[in-house]
Every structure is written in structure tokens, then in C-alpha cells.
C-alpha positions in Angstrom: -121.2 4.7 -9.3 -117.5 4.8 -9.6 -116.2 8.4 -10.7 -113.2 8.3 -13.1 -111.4 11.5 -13.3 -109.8 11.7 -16.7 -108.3 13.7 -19.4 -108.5 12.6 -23.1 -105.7 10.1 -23.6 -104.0 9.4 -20.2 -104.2 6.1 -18.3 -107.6 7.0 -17.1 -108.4 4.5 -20.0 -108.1 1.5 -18.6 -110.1 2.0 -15.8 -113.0 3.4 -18.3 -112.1 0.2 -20.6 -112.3 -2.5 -17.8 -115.5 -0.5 -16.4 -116.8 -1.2 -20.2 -115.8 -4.7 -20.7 -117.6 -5.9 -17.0 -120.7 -3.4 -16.9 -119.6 -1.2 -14.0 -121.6 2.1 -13.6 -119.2 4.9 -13.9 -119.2 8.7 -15.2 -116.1 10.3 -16.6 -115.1 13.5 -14.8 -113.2 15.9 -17.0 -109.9 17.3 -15.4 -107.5 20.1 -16.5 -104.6 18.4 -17.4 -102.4 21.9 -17.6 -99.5 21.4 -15.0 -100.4 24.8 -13.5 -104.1 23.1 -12.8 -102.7 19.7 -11.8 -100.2 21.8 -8.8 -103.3 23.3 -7.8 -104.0 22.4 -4.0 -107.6 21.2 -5.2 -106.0 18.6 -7.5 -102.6 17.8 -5.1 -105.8 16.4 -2.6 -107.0 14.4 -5.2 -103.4 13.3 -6.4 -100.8 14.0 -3.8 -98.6 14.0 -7.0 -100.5 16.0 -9.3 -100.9 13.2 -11.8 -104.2 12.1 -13.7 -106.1 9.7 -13.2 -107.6 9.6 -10.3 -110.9 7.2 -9.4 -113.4 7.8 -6.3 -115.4 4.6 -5.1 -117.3 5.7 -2.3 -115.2 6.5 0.3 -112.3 5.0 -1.5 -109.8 7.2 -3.4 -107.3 5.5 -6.2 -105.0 7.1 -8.3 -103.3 4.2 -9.9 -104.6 3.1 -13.4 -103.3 -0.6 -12.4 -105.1 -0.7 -9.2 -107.7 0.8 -10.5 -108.2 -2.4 -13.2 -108.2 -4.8 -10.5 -110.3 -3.0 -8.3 -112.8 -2.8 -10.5 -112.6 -6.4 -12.2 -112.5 -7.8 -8.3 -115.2 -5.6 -7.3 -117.3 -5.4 -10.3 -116.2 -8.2 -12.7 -117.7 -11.4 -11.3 -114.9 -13.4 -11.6 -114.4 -11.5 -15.4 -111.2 -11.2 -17.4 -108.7 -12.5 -14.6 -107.5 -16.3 -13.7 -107.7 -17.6 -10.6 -105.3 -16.9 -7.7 -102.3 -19.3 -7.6 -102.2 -20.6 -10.9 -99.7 -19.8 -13.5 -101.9 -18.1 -15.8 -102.5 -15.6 -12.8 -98.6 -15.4 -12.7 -98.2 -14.7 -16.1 -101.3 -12.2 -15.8 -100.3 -10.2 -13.2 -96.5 -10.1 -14.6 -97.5 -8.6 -18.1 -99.8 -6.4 -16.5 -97.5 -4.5 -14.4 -94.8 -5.3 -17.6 -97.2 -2.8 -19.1 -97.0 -0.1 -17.2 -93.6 0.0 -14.9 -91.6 -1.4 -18.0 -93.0 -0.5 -21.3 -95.1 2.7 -20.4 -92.2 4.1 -18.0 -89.8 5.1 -21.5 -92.5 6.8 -23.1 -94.1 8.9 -20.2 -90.7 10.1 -19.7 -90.5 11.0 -23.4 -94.1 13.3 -22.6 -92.3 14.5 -19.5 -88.8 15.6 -21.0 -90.6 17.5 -23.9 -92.7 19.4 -21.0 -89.9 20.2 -18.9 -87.6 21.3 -21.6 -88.4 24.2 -23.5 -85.4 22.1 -26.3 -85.8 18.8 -26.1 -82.4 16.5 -26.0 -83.2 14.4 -28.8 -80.5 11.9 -28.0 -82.1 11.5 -24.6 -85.6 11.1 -26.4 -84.3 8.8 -28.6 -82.4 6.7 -26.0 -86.6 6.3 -24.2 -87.8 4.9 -27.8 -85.3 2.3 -27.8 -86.5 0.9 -24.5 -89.8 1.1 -25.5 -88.6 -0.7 -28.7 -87.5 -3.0 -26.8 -90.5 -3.5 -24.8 -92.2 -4.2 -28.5 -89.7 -6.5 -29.3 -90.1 -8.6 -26.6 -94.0 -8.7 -26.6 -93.0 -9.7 -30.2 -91.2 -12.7 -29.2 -93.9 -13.9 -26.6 -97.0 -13.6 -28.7 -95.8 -16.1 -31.7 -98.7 -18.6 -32.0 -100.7 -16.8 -28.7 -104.5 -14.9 -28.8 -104.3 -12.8 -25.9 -101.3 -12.4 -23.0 -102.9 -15.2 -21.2 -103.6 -17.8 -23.3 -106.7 -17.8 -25.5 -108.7 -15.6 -23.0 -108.9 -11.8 -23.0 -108.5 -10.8 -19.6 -106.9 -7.5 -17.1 -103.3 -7.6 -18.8 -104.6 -7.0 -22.4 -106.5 -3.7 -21.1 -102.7 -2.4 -19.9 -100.7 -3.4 -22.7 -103.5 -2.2 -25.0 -103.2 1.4 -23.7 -99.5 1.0 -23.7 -99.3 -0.2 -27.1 -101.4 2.9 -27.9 -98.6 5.3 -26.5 -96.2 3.3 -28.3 -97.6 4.5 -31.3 -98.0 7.9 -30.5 -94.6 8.4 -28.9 -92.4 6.0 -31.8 -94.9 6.7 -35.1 -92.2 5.7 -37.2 -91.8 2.4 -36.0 -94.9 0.1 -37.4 -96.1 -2.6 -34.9 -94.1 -5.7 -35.8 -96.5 -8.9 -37.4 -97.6 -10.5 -33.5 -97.7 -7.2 -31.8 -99.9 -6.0 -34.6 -102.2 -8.5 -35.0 -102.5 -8.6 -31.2 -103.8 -5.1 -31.1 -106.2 -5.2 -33.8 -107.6 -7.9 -32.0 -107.8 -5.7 -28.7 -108.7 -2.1 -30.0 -111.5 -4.2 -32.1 -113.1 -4.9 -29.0 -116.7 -2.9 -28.5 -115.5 -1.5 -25.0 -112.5 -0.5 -26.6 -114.5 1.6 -29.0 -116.9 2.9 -26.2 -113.7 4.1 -23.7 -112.7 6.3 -26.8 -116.4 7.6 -27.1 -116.6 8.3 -23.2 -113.5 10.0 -23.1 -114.4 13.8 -22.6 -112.4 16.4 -23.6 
């Protein structure tokens, strides 16, 4: 039973979504996600950065949501929702999956981030995060003309990170609409029935 320590909204979401989409067993373990909690020594053991989520398999501790996807989908996914190694549809997998995260999700954790650390926000800094995240939109934009899914016609790993990422996007830039491509691509993902049952698992 994989445990998925997780607090309503953070990137603890993938790793319940891909759990969904292959069948893994998991239960969702509420955390505190207060900085004062998340310094705690009890959570700094879990998290050696104090940052949520964090995912126990056995003896195995993980507390990247990136890892955690492919652990799980190697683990648990039968050959689920990933190409095979060495061709270029694993290329172009693994490049938008970590695209999701260290490029486009980077911006607007910082934007989370600057509001927490300053009590007056510089909006010119805030702003100068949702232009790279526009940017991020802008290029996904470009790439999904005429495409399903990241990888070709096939829903796989990748779509699981963008889709959270696309998620912040809209949280963190509300009045920026998803462009036509983009759009359509995430009604297409967050229509998924794992989709709808991370949300329902998510504890608060």
C-alpha cells in the first residue's frame, strides 16, 4: 500500500492521479501544510526540505512528485501510460514531463512562495513569474496543433504533470484563458475518471 502524504492542491496530485489511472493501492495521508508544521523536526525527517508531498513505499521514501509518477507507473503500471525506453516517443515523454514541472511549474510556485514570504508582495516581480509561465502556455500552444495527448494519440505519464501544471496555471494567472490547443487539451485530461477521483481523494 503506497502512503501519499498530501495536502489539498499540492503536487501530491499526480502521484494520487497516476495511482488512479493504473489501480495502485494507496491511502492519502493528510499533512499540515502551515510552514511552522512543515519546519517541524517530525516533517524535516520526512522532507529534509520541509516541502509536501512526500510518498512511503515500504521501506522507500520519495518526496518528488516526478519520481513519484514513474515509480509508480514502473512499479505498478504494467507497462501503462509510458513508451518504451529508447524510442523517441519516450524522448518526447520524458522531456514534457520534466517541462512540466522544472519549466512551467517553477514561475508559479515561486509566485505561492513570494506571497508567503512577503508580508507586500512586489507585484512587478509577480508579474514578471506569469509571464514565464505565459510563456510556458504559449509554447505548449504551439506544440499541440493537430495532437491528442503530449505523446501522440496516447495518454501517458507526461499528461498527469502538465495536467497539474496547467491547473496552477489557472489558479496563479486567472485572467489569462487557456489558449484553443491548450484548452481543448485539458478538457480532454481533467475529463478523465481518475482525474475526477484524485480530486475526491484529496483530504483536507
Amino acid at each position: 500500500m503506497l502512503e501519499i502524504y498530501h495536502s489539498t492542491g499540492t503536487r501530491g496530485q499526480r502521484a494520487i492521479w497516476a495511482c488512479e489511472e493504473v489501480g495502485a493501492p494507496y491511502e492519502v495521508i493528510p499533512v499540515d501544510f502551515s510552514p511552522a508544521y512543515r519546519a517541524t523536526p517530525e516533517w524535516r525527517r520526512m522532507n529534509p526540505v520541509g516541502k509536501v508531498p512526500v510518498m512511503r513505499d515500504g521501506d522507500l521514501l520519495m518526496y518528488e512528485s516526478g519520481a513519484m509518477v514513474q515509480h509508480i507507473l514502473d512499479c505498478y503500471g504494467a507497462g501503462q501510460l509510458q513508451p518504451a525506453v529508447g524510442t523517441a516517443e519516450r524522448a518526447l515523454y520524458l522531456q514534457w514531463s520534466w517541462f512540466a514541472e522544472s519549466t512551467f511549474s517553477r514561475p508559479l510556485g515561486e509566485i505561492t512562495n513570494h506571497r508567503r514570504e512577503f508580508p507586500e508582495p512586489i507585484e512587478a516581480c509577480i508579474e514578471e513569474m506569469r509571464n514565464r509561465a505565459r510563456l510556458c502556455v504559449a509554447a505548449l500552444e504551439a506544440y499541440m496543433e493537430g495532437k491528442t495527448y503530449l505523446v501522440g494519440e496516447a495518454f501517458s505519464g507526461a499528461d498527469i504533470m502538465m495536467g497539474y501544471s496547467l491547473r496552477g496555471f489557472q489558479g496563479h494567472v486567472p485572467d489569462d484563458p487557456l489558449p484553443l490547443n491548450v484548452g481543448a487539451y485539458f478538457e480532454r485530461v481533467s475529463a478523465r475518471p481518475a482525474f475526477a477521483a484524485m480530486l475526491a481523494a484529496e483530504k483536507p
